[in-house]
N, C-alpha and C positions, 0 to 999 in steps of 0.2 A: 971778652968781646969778640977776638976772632972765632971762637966757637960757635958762639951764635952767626956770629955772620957767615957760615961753613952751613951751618943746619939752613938757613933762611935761603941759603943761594940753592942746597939740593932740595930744598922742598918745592922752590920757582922752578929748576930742571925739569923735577918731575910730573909736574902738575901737567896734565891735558887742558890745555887750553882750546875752548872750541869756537869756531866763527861765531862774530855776533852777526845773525842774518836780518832783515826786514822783520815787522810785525807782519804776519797773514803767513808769512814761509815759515816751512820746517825742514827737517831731515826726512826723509821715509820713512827709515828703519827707525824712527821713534815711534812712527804710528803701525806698520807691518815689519819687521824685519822678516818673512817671507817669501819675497819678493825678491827676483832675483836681478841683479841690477851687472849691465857691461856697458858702462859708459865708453863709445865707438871713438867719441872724440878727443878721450884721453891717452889711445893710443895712436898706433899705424897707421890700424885697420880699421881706414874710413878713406870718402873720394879725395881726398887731397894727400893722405897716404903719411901723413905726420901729428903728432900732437896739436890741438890748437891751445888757442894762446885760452887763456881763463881756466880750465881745463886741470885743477890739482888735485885731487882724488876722485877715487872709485864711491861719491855720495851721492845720491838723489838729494836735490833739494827743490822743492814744487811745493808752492802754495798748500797752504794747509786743509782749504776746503777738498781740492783735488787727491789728496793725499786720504783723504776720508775715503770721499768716493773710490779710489784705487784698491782701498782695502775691502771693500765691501764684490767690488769683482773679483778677489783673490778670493775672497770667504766661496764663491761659487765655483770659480773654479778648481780648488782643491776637492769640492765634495766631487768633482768626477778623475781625478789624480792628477791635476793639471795645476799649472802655474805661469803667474807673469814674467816674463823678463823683460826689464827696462833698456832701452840703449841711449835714450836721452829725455829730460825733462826741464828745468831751468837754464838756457843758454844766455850766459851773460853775453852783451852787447857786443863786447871787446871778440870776440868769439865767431861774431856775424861781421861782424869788420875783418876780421882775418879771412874768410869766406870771398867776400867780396873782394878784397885784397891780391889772393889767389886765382879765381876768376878774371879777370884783366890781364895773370900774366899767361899768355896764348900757348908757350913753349912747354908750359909745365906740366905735363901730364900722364906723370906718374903713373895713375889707378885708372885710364881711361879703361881698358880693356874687361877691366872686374867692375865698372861703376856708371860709367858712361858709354858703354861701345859703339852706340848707333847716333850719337846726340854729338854735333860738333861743340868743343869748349867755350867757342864764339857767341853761342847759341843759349847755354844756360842759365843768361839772366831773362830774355823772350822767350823762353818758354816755362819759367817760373821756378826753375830749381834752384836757382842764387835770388835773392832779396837783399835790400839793405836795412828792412827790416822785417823781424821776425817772431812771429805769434809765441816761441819758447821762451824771450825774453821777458813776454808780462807774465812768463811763472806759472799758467796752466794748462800749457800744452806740452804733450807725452809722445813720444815713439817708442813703440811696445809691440811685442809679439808673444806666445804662449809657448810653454816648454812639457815635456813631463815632468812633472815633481821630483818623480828617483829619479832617471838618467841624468834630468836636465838637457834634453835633446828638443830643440826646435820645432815645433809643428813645421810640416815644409808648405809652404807660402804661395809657392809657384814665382817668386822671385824674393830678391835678399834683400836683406835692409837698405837703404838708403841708394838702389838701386834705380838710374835716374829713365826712363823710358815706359813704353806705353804697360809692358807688363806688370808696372806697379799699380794703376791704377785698379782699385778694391774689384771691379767687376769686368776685368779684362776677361775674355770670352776662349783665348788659347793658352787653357791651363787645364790639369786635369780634377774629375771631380773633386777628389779627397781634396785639393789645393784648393778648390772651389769652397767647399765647408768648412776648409780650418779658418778662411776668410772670414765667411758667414758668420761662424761661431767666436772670433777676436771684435766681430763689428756689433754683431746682437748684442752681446755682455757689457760695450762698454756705452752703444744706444741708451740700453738699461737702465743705467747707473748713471745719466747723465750727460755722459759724451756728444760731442758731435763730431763728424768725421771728416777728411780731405777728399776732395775728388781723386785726386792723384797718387794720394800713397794708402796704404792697406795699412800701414801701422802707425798713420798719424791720426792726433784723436784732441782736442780741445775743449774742456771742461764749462758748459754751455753758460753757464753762469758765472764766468770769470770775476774773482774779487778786482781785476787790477785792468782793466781793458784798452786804457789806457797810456801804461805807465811800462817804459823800457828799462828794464835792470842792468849792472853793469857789477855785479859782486861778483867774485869769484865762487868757483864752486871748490871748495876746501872743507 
């Protein structure tokens, strides 16, 4: 009897147990693993400058329709040597509360200098950067940028990700050409495919026919 129950306890050890997520959601890397994914908010390096709360591995987890569509811009993008990289795609609830959270406390400001420089901390819910809620939470909206496929090297943007001021917006006019068409070309492809875009950020992107348009998640991304 001990034996078996020695076998039965390392069989439950080792077993990969995976989240059970919503029906409509998946993993990415079930439908591309191509696609290169750095979740911002599971580390440092994002404007609050620490891990957020929901935030337990490096998964993409985005509705499954979206997930279709995401691979059909990867399919394009490779035939020119190019590639996606994800920085965020299902933000659970708890995650936007943390956001907000941080926002209120005025002292705190870490990452102004890399994230915020021109924009007082005061300021970031009137001017639209902090929400208490948000379009990543109903699970088809993506922040994405393009890389090389070998290097893995950033199309350069003319500003960085989640960088909060006027040269984020997709058709800011003081950037130089090349920054101007890596733009163009991250906005046509996912037009394309579907997409609709933010005024304000060049790598935010909402899957026009959302399954969930309603409905605020609050699962963990694990």
């Amino acid at each position: 009897m001990k034996k078996i129950l020695l076998l039965l306890f390392l069989a439950i050890s080792f077993t990969n147990f995976s989240q059970e997520i919503p029906k409509g959601f998946t993993y990415l890397n079930d439908i591309d693993n191509s696609i290169q994914i750095e979740l911002r908010y599971l580390s440092n390096n994002n404007f609050i400058g620490k891990p957020i709360d929901g935030y337990q591995s490096n998964c993409l987890i985005i509705s499954t329709e979206t997930a279709k569509a995401l691979k059909k811009v990867q399919e394009i993008l490779q035939k020119k040597g190019l590639s996606l990289k994800i920085f965020d795609g299902y933000r659970p609830q708890k995650a936007v509360n943390h956001f907000v959270t941080w926002a209120k406390v005025l002292n705190d400001t870490l990452m102004k200098q890399q994230y915020y420089p021109k924009v007082a901390k005061s300021q970031l819910f009137n001017q639209g950067y902090i929400a208490s809620k948000s379009g990543h939470t109903r699970g088809s909206t993506i922040d994405l940028t393009i890389v090389d496929a070998t290097t893995g090297k950033e199309l350069d943007m003319g500003s960085p990700y989640d960088f909060f001021g006027l040269q984020s917006h997709p058709f800011y006019k003081n950037i130089t050409e090349k920054q101007k068409e890596n733009r163009m070309l991250l906005r046509d492809v996912m037009l394309k495919n579907g997409f609709k875009p933010y005024d304000n950020e060049w790598w935010h992107f909402t899957l026009k026919n959302e399954p969930f348009p309603n409905t605020y998640f609050n699962f963990p991304i694990n």
